[in-house]
C-alpha positions in Angstrom: 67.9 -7.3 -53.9 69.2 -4.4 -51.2 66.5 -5.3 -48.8 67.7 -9.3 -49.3 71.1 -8.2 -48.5 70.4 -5.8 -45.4 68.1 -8.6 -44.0 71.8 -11.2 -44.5 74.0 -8.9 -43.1 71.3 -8.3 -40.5 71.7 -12.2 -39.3 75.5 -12.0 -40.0 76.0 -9.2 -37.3 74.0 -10.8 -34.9 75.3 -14.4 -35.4 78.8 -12.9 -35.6 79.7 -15.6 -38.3 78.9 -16.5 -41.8 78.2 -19.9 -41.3 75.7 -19.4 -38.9 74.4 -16.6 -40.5 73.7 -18.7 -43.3 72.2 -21.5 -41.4 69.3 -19.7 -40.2 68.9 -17.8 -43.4 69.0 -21.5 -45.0 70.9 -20.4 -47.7 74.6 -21.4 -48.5 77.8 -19.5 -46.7 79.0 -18.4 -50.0 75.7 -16.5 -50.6 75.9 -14.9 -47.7 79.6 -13.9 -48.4 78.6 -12.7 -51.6 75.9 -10.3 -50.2 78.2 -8.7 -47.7 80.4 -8.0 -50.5 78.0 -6.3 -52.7 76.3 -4.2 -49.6 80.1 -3.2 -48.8 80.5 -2.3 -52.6 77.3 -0.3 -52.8 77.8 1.5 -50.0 82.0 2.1 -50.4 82.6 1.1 -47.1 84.0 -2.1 -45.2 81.1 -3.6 -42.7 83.1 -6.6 -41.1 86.9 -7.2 -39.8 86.9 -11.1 -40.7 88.7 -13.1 -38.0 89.9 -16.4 -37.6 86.6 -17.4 -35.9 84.2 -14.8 -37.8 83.4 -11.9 -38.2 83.2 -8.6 -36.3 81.7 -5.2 -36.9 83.5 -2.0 -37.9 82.6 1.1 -36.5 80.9 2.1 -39.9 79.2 -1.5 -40.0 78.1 -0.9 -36.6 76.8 2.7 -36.9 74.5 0.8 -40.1 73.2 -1.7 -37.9 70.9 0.2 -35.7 68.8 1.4 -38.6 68.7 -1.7 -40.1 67.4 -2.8 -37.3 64.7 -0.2 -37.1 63.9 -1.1 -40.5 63.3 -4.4 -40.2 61.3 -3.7 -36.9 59.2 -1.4 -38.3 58.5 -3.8 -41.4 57.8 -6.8 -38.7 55.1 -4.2 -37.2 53.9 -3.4 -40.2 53.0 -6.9 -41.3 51.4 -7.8 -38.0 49.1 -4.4 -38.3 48.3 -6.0 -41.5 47.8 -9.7 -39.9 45.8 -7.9 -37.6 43.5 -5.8 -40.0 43.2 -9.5 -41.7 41.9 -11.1 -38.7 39.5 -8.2 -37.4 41.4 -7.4 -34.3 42.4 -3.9 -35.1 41.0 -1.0 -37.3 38.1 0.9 -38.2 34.1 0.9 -39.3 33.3 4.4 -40.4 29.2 4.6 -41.4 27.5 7.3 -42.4 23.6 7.3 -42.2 20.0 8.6 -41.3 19.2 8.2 -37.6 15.8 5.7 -38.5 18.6 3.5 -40.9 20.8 3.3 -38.1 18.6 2.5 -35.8 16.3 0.1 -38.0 18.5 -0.9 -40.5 22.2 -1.2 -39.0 21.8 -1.3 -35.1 20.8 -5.2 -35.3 24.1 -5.8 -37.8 26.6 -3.5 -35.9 26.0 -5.7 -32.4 26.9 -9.0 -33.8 29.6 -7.5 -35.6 30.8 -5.3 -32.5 30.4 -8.3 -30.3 32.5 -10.6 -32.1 35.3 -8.0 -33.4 35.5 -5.7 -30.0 38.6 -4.4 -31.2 37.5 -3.2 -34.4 36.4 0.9 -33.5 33.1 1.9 -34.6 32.8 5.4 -36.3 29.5 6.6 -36.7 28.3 9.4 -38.4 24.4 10.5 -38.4 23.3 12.9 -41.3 21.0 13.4 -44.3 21.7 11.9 -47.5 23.1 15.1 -49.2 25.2 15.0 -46.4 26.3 11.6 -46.4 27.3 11.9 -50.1 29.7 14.8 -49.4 31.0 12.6 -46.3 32.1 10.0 -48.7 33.8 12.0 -51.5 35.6 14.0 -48.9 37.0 10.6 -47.4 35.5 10.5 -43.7 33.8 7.3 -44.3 33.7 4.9 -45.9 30.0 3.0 -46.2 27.5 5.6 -46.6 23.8 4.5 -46.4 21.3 6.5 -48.5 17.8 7.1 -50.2 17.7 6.9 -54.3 17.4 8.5 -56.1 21.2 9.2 -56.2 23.9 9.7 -59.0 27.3 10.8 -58.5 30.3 10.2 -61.1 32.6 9.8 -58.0 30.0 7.0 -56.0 29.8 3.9 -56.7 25.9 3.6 -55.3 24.1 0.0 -54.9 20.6 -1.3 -54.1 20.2 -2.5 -50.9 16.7 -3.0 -49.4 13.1 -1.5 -51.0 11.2 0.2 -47.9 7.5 1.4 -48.3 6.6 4.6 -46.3 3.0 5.3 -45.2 0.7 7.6 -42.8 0.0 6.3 -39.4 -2.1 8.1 -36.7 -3.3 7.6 -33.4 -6.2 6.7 -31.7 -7.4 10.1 -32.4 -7.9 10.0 -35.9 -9.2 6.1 -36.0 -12.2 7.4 -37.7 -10.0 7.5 -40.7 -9.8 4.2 -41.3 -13.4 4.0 -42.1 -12.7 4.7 -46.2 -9.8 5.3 -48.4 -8.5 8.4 -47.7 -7.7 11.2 -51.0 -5.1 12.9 -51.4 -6.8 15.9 -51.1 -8.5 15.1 -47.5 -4.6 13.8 -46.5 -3.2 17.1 -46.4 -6.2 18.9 -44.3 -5.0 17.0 -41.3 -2.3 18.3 -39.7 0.6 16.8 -41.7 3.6 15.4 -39.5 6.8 15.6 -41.5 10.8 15.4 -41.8 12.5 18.7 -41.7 13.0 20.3 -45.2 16.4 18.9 -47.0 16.1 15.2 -46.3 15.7 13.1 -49.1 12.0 11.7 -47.0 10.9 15.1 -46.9 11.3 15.9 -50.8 10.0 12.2 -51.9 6.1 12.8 -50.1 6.4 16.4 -51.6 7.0 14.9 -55.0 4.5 12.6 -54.2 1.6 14.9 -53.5 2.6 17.2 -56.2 2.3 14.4 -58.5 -1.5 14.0 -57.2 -2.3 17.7 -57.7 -1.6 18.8 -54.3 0.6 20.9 -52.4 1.3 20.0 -48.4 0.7 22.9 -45.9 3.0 21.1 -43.2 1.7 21.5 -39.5 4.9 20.1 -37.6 8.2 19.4 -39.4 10.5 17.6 -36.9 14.7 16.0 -38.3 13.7 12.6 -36.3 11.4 10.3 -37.3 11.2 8.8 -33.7 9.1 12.2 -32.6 7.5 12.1 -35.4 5.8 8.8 -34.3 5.6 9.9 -31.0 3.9 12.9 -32.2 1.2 11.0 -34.4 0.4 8.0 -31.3 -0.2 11.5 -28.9 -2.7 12.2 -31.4 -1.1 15.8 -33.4 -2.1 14.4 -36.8 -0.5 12.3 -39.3 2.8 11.1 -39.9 4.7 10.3 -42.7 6.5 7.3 -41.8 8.5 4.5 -43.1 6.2 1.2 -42.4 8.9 -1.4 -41.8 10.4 1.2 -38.9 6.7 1.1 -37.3 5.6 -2.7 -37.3 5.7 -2.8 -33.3 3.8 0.2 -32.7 1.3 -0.8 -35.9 1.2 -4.6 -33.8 0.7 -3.1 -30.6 -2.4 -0.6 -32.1 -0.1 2.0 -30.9 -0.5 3.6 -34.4 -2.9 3.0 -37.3 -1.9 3.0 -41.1 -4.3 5.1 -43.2 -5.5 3.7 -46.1 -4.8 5.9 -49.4 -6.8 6.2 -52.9 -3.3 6.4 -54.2 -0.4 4.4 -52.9 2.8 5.3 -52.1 5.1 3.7 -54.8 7.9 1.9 -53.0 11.7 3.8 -52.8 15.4 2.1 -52.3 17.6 2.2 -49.8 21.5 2.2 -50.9 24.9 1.8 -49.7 27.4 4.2 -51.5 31.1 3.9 -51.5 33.8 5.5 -53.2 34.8 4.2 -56.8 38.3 4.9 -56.6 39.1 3.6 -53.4 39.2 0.2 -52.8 36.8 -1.2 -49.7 38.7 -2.0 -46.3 38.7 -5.7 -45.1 36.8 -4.4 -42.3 34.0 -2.5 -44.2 33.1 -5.6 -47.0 32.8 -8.0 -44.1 30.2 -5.9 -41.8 28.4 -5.1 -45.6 28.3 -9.0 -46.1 26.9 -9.3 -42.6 24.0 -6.7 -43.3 23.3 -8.6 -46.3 22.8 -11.4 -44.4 20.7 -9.4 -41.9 18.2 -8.0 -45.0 17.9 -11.6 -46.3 17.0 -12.9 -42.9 14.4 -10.1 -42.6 13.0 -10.6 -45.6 
């Protein structure tokens, strides 16, 4: 009810008469008297002289005036920040991720989305999943994109997309391809892997422990780009996600060893914070990678 009666006698000081006042408030002159009483009342002082043709301020009325004004600037500002938050003009994207998701999974996505909502500004943060996790709970993003497993009573973590890693080679090591390869010849080529502490890394180590086997890793690199590189230049084998590699697979860049034991399949996720509700920003570009993931699929 204060607010109402700052925003009449707002009107009233500009217009300089109740009448008016209440015309473009489209309220009745008597209301408007009535609130100019009650702010007068509340705050112990008198606002207007009334004159024969309106009103004018006092020196106290007019000393209130300019903050009012202020105030209801600030609250016009603060609903077009909204409007524009609303419409995608303004604001912020912060993603956290692993450098092969962003550049497999999100690049495609984050164009379209940049393209058509330039002035939305794109934070980007590159990291393992360990350290995207403590991204999130500490607040400096808002999406984070990870490997499961992951449970955290603070995350609020969803499937996204099922990826199947593999080992490629290059043209070096095509006589592999001849038979199924065992577990046990796998790791007496030189193994290619993702530096210790990515979630990658500890899934093929599982994996091979699982088949009896420990890895005796030749070159452990933190991008999975060089790791590819590595394996096409002919170092050995990589461990690789296969949906990251179709082009170079395609091209007979790289070759996909055949194993005795396949690789079970692993999730991608996005993880959010469950006490914090999603920015207008952040759901759409998440409904937009959807979108993306369904086409691809």
């Amino acid at each position: 009810m204060h607010m109402e009666w700052y925003r009449i006698f707002l009107y009233t000081a500009r217009a300089g008469n109740l009448t008016k006042a209440a015309q473009e408030l489209h309220i009745t002159q008597p209301s408007v008297s009535y609130a100019i009483k009650q702010l007068e009342a509340s705050l112990g002082v008198k606002l207007f002289d009334r004159l024969s043709k309106g009103v004018k301020l006092t020196p106290e009325g007019a000393a209130l005036l300019g903050y009012v004004e202020q105030s209801f600037s600030l609250l016009q500002a603060g609903e077009d920040k909204v409007h524009s938050l609303k419409r995608l003009s303004a604001g912020e994207l912060r993603i956290g991720a692993s450098g092969p998701i962003i550049k497999h999974l999100l690049v495609p996505p984050l164009d379209k989305f940049h393209a058509q909502y330039a002035g939305v500004r794109i934070r980007l943060s590159q990291g393992r999943s360990a350290e995207i996790r403590e991204q999130l709970k500490n607040g400096q993003i808002d999406l984070g994109f990870v490997h499961l497993p992951m449970s955290d009573h603070e995350l609020d973590v969803k499937h996204l997309a099922t990826i199947q890693d593999c080992f490629v080679v290059g043209h070096s090591y095509r006589h592999l391809l001849e038979h199924p390869v065992t577990a046990r010849e796998l790791i007496k080529i030189p193994l290619l892997l993702l530096s210790k502490g990515s979630s990658t890394r500890r899934y093929v180590e599982e994996w091979l422990f699982s088949l009896g086997v420990t890895a005796e890793v030749d070159i452990e690199l933190s991008s999975m780009d060089m790791l590819i590189e590595l394996a096409h230049r002919g170092y050995g084998t990589a461990f690789v996600t296969r949906s990251f590699i179709k082009q170079e697979l395609k091209e007979e860049k790289l070759y996909e060893l055949r194993l005795t034991d396949p690789i079970p399949e692993r999730s991608i996720a996005v993880a959010t914070r469950r006490d914090i509700s999603l920015s207008i920003t952040a759901n759409h570009f998440l409904n937009m990678l959807t979108a993306s993931l369904d086409d691809m699929r």
